[in-house]
PyMOL commands that place a pseudoatom at each C-alpha (Angstrom):
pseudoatom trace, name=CA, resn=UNK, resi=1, chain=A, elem=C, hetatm=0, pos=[131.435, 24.556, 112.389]
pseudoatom trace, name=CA, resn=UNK, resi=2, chain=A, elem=C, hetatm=0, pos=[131.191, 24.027, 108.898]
pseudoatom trace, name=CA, resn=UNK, resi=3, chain=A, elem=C, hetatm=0, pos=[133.923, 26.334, 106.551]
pseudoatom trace, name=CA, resn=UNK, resi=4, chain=A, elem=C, hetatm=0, pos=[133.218, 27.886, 103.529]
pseudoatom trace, name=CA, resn=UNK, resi=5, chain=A, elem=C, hetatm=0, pos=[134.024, 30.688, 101.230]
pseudoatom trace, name=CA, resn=UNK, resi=6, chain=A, elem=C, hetatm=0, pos=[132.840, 33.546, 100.134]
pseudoatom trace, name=CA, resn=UNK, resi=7, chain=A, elem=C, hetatm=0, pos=[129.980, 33.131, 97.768]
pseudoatom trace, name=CA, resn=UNK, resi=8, chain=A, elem=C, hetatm=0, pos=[130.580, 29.893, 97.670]
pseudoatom trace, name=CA, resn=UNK, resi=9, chain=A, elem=C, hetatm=0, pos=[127.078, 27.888, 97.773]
pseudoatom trace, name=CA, resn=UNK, resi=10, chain=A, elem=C, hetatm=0, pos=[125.930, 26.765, 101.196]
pseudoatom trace, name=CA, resn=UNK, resi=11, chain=A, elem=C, hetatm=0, pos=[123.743, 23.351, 100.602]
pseudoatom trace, name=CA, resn=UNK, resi=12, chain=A, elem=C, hetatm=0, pos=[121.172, 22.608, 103.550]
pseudoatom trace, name=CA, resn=UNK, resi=13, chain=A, elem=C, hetatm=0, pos=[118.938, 19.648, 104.307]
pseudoatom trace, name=CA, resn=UNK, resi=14, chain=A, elem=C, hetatm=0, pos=[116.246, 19.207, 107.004]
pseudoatom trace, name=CA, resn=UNK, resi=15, chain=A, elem=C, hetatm=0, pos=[114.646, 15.822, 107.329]
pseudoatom trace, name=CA, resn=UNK, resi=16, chain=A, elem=C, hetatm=0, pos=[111.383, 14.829, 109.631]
pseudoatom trace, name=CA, resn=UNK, resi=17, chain=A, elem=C, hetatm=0, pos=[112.176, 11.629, 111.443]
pseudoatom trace, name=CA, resn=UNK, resi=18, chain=A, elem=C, hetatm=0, pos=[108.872, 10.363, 111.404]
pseudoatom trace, name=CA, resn=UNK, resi=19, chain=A, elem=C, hetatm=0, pos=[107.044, 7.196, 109.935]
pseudoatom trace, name=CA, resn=UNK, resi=20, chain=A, elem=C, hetatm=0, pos=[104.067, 8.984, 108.796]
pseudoatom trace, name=CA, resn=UNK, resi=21, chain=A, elem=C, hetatm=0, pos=[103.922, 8.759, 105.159]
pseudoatom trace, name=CA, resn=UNK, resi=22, chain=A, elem=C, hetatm=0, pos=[101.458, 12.043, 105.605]
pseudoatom trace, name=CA, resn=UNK, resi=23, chain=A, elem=C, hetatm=0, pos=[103.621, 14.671, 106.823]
pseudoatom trace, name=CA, resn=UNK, resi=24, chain=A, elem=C, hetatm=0, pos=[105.351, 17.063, 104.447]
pseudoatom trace, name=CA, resn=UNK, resi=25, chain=A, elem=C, hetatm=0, pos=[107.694, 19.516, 105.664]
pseudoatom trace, name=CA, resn=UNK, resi=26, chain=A, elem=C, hetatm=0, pos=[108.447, 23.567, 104.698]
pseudoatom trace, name=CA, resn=UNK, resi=27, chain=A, elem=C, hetatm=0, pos=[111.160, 25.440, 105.692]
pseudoatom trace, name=CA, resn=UNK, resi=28, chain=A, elem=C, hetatm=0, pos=[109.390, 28.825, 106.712]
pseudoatom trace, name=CA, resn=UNK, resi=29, chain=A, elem=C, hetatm=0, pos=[111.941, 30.960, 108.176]
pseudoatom trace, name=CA, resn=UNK, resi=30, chain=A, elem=C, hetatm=0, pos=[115.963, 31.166, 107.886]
pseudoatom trace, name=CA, resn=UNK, resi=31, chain=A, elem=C, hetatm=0, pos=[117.955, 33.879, 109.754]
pseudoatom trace, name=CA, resn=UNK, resi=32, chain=A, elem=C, hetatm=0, pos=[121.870, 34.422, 109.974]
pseudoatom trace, name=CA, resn=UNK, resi=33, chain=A, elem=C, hetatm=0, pos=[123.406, 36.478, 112.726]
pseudoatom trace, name=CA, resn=UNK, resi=34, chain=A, elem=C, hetatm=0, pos=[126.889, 36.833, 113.958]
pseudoatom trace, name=CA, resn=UNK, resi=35, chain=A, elem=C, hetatm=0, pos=[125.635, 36.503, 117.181]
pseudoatom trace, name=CA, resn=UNK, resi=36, chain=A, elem=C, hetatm=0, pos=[124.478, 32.681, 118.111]
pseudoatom trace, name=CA, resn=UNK, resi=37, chain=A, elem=C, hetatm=0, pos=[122.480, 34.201, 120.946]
pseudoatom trace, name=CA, resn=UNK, resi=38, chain=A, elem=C, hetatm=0, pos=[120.756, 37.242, 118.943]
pseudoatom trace, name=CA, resn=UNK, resi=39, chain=A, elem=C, hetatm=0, pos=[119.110, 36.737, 115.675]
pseudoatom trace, name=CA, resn=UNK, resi=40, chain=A, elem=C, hetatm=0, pos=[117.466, 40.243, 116.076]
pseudoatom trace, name=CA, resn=UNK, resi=41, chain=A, elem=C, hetatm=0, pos=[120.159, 42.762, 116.748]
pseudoatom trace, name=CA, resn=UNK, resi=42, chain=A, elem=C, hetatm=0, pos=[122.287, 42.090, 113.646]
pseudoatom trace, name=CA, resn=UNK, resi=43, chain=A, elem=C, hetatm=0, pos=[120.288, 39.758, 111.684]
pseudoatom trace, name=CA, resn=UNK, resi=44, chain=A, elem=C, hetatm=0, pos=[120.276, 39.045, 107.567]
pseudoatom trace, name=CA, resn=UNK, resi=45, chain=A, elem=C, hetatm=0, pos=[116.664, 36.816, 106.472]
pseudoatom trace, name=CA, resn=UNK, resi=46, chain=A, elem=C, hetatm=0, pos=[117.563, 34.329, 104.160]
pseudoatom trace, name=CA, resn=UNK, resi=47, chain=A, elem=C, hetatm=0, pos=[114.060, 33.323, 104.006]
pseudoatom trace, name=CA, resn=UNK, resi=48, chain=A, elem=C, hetatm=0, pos=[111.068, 34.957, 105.687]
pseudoatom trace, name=CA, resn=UNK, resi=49, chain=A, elem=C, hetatm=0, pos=[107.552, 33.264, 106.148]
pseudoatom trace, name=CA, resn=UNK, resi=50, chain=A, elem=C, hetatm=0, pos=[108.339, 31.074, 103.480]
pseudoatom trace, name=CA, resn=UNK, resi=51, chain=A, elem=C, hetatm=0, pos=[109.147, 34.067, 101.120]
pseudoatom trace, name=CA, resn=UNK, resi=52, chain=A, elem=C, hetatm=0, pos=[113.311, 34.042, 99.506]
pseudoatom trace, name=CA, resn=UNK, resi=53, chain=A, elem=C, hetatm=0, pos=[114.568, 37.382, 100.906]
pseudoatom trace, name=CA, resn=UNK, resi=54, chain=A, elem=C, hetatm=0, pos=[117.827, 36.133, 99.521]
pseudoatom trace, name=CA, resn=UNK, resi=55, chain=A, elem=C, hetatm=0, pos=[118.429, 36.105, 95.504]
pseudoatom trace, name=CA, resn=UNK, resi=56, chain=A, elem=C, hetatm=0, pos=[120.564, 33.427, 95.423]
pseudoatom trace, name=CA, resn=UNK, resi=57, chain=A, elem=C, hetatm=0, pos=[118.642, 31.286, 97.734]
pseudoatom trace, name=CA, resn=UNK, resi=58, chain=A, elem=C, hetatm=0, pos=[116.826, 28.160, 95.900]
pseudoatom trace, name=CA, resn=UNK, resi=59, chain=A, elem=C, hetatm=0, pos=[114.798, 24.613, 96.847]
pseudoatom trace, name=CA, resn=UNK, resi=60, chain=A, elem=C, hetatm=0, pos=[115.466, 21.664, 95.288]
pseudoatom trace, name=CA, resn=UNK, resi=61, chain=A, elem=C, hetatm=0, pos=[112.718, 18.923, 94.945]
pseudoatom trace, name=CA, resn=UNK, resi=62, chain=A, elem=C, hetatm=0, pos=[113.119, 15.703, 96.826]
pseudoatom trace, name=CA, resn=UNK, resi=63, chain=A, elem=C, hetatm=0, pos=[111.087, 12.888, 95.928]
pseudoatom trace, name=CA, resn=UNK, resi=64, chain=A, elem=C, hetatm=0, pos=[110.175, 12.209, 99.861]
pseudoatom trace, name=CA, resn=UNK, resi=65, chain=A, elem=C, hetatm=0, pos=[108.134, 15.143, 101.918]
pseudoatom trace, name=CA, resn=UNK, resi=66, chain=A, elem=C, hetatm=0, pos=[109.868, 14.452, 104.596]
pseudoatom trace, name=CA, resn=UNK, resi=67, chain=A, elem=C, hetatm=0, pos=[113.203, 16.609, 103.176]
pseudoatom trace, name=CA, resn=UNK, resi=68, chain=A, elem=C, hetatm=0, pos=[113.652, 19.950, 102.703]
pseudoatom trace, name=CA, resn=UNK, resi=69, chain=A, elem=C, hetatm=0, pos=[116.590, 20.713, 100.652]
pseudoatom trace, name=CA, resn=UNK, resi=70, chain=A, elem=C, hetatm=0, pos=[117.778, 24.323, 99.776]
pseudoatom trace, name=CA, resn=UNK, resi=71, chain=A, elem=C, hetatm=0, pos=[121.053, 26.231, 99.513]
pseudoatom trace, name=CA, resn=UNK, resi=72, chain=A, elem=C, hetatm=0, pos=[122.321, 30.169, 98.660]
pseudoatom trace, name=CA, resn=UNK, resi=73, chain=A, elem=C, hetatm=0, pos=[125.575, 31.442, 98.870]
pseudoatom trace, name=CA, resn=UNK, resi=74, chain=A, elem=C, hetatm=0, pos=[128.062, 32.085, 101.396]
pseudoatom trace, name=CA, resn=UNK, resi=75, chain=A, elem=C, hetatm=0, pos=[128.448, 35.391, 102.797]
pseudoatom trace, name=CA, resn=UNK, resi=76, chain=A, elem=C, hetatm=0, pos=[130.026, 37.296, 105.846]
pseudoatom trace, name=CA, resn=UNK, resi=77, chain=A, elem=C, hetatm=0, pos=[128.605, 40.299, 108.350]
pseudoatom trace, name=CA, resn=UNK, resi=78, chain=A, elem=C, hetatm=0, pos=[131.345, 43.110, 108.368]
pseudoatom trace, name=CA, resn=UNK, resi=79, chain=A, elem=C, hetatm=0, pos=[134.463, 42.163, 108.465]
pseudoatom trace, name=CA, resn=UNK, resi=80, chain=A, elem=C, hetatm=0, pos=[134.582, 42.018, 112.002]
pseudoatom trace, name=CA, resn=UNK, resi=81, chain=A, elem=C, hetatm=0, pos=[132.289, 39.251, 112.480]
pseudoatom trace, name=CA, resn=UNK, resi=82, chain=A, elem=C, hetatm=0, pos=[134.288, 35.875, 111.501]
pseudoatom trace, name=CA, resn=UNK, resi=83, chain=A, elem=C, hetatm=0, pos=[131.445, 33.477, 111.927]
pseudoatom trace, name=CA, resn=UNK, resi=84, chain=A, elem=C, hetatm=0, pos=[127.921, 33.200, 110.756]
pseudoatom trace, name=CA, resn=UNK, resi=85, chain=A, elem=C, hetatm=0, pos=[125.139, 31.430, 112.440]
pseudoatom trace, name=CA, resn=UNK, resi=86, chain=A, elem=C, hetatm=0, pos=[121.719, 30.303, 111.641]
pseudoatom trace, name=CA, resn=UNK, resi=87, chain=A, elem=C, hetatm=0, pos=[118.292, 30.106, 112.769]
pseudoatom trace, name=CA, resn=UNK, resi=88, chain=A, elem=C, hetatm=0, pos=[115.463, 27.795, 110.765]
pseudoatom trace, name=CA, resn=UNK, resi=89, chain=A, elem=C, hetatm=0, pos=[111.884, 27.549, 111.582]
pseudoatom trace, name=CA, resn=UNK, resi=90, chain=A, elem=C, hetatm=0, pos=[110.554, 24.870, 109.822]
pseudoatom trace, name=CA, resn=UNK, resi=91, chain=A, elem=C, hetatm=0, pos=[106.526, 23.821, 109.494]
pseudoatom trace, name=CA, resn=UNK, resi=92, chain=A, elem=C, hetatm=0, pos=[105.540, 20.043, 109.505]
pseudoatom trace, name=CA, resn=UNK, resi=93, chain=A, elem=C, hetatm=0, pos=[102.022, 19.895, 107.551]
pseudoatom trace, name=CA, resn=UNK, resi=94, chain=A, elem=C, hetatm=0, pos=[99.612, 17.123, 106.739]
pseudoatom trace, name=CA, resn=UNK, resi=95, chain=A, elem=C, hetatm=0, pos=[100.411, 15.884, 103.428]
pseudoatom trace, name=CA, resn=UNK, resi=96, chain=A, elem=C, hetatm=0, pos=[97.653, 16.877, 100.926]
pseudoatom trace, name=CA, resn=UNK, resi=97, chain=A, elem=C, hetatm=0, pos=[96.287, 19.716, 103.153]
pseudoatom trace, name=CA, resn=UNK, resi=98, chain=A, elem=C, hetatm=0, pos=[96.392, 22.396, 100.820]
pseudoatom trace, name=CA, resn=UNK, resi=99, chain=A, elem=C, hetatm=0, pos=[94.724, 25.228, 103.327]
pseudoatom trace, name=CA, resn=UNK, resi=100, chain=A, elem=C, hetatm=0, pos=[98.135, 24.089, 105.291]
pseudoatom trace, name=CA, resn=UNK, resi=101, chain=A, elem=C, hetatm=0, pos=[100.817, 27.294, 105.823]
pseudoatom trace, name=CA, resn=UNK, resi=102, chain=A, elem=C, hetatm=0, pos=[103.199, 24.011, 103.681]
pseudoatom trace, name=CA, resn=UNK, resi=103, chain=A, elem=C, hetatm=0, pos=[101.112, 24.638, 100.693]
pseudoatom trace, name=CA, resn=UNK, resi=104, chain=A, elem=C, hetatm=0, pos=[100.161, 28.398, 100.752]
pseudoatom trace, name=CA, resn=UNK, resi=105, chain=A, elem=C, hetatm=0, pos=[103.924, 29.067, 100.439]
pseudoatom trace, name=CA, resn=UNK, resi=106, chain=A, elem=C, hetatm=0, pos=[105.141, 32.579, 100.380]
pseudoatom trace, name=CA, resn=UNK, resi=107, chain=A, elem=C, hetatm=0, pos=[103.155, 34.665, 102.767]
pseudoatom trace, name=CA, resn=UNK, resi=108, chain=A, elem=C, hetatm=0, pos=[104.344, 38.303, 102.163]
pseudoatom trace, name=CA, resn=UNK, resi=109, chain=A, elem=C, hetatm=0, pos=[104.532, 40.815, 104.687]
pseudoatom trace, name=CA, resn=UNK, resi=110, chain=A, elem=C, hetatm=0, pos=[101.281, 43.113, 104.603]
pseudoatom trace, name=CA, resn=UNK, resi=111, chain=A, elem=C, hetatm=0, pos=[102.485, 46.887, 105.654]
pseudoatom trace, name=CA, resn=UNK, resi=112, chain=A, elem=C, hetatm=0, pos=[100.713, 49.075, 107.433]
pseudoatom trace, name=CA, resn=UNK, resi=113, chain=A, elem=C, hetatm=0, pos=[100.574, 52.851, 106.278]
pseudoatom trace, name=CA, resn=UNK, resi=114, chain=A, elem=C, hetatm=0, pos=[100.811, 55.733, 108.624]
pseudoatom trace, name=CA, resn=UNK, resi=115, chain=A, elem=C, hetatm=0, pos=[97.938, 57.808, 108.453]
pseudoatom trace, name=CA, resn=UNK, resi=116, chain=A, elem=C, hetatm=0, pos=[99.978, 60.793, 108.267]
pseudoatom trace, name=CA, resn=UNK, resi=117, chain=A, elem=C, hetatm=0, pos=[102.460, 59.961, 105.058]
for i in range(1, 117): cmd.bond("trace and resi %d" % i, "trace and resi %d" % (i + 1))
show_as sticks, trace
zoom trace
């Protein structure tokens, strides 16, 4: 477990053990839940197919692709819930391929009217 307080910033790193010079890597998804075994039930998206649903969620640039380095503040569920967990999906793209879901960045939901509203 790692402590913190409220609000306080939360600093994350991923890193790609690979030798390939040509891989870049993009955290896509980030999901806290009280529950280790649920991120669906009670969930809070920190990030969502690459898009900040979080305000104080930020990147910072890292000279090698093979980081991914962001952080956004601490926070709790409810009282009731003393521990927060999280989920990450991260994408490992070809360096340079800039169809790639690394590059294209923020892909926002697209909603779906009902035909009767």
């Amino acid at each position: 477990p790692y402590y913190v307080d409220l609000n306080q910033n939360l600093y994350l790193q991923a890193y790609l053990h690979s030798s390939d010079p040509n891989l870049i890597v993009f955290v896509d998804t980030c999901v806290a839940s009280p529950d280790p075994r649920d991120f669906n039930t009670v969930a809070y998206d920190i990030i969502k197919n690459g898009c900040a649903r979080d305000s104080s969620y930020a990147t910072y640039y890292c000279p090698s692709s093979h980081f991914a380095r962001f952080k956004f503040n601490a926070f709790e569920f409810i009282s009731r819930y003393p521990s927060v967990y999280l989920r990450c999906e991260l994408r490992v793209c070809r360096l340079g391929d800039y169809s790639s879901r690394c590059y294209r960045g923020c892909a926002g939901s697209k909603f779906k009217r009902d035909a009767s509203s």
